[in-house]
PAZAPA-4460 file (N, C-alpha, C; in steps of 0.05 Angstrom, whole numbers, plus 32768, in hexadecimal, padded with zeros to 4 digits):
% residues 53
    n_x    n_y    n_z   ca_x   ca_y   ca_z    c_x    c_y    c_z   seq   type   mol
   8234   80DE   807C   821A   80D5   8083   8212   80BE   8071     1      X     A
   8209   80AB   807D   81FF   8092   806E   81E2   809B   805D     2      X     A
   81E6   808E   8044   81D1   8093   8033   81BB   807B   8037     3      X     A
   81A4   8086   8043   8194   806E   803E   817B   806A   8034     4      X     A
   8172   8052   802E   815F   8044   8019   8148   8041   802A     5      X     A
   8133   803C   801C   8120   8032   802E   8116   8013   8019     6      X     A
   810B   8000   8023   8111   7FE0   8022   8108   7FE7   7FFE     7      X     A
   8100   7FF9   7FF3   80EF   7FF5   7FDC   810F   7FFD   7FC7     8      X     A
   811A   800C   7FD1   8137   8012   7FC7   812E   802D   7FB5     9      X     A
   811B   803A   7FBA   8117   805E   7FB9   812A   8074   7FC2    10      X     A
   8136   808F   7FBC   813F   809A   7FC6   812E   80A6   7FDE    11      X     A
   813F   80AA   7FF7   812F   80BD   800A   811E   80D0   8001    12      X     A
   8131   80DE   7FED   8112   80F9   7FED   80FE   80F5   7FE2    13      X     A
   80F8   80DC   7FD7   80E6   80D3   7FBD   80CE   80E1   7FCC    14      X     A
   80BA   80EF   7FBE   80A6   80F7   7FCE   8088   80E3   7FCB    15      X     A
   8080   80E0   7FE1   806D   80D4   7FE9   8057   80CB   7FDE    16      X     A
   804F   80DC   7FC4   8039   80D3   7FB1   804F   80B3   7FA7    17      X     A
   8067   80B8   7F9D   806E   80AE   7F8C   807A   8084   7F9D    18      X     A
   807A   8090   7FB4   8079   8078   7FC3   8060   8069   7FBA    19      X     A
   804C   807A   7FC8   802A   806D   7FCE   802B   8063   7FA9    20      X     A
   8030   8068   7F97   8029   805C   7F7A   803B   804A   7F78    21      X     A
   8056   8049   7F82   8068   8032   7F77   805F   8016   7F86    22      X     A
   8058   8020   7FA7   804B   800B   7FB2   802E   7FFF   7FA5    23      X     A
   801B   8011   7FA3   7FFC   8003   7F8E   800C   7FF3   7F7D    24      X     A
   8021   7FFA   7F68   8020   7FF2   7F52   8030   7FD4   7F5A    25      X     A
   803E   7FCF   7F6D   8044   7FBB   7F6E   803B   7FA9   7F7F    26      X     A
   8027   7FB1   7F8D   800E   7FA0   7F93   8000   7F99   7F8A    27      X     A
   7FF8   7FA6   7F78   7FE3   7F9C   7F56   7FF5   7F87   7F48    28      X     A
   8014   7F8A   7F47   802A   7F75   7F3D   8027   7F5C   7F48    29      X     A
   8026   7F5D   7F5C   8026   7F49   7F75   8006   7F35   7F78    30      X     A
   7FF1   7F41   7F69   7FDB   7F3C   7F6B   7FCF   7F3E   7F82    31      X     A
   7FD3   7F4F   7F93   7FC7   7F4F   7FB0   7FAF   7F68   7FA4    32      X     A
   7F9D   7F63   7FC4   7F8B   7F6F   7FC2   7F8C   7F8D   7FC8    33      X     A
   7F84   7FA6   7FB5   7F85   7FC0   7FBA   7F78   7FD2   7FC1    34      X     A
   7F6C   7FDD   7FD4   7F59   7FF0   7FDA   7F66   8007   7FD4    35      X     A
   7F61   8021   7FC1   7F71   8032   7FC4   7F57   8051   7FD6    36      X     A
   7F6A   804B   7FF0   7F51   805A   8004   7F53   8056   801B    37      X     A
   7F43   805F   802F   7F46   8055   8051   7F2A   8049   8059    38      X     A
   7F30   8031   8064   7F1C   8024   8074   7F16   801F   808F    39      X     A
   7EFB   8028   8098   7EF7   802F   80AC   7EF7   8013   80BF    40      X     A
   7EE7   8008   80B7   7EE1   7FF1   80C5   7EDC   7FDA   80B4    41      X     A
   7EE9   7FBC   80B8   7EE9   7FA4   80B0   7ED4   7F8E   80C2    42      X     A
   7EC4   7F7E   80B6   7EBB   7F72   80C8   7EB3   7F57   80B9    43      X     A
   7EC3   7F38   80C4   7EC6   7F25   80B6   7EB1   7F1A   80BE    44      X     A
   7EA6   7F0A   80A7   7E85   7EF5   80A6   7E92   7EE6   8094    45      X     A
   7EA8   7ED6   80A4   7EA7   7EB9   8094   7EB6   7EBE   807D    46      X     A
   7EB0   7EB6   8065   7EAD   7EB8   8049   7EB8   7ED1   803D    47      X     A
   7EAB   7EE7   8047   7EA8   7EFE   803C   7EB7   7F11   8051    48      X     A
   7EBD   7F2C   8042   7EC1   7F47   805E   7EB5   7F53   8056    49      X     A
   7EA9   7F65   806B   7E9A   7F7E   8069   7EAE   7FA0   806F    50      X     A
   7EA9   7FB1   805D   7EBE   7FC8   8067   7EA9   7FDD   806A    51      X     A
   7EB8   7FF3   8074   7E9E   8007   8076   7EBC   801C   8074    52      X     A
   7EBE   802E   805C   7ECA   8045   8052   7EC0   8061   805F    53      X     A
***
């Protein structure tokens, strides 16, 4: 059976908390923007966004 990676180069079983942090943390690396949370609704005015959590 072929052993495989997923694009981040984690083992399969890595469990799921440990994904969701390696990803934040290298989004915070990357300088991108981080919400850590779910958003309900986005609504663009231009300039600014509005979210509603």
């Amino acid at each position: 059976m072929q052993d495989l990676r997923n694009y981040v180069g984690l083992d399969p079983d890595t469990p799921g908390r440990n994904i969701l942090n390696h990803g934040s943390k290298q989004a915070i690396d990357w300088s991108a923007d981080h919400l850590r949370g779910f958003v309900e609704e986005v609504t663009d005015e231009g300039e600014t966004l509005i979210w509603r959590h």
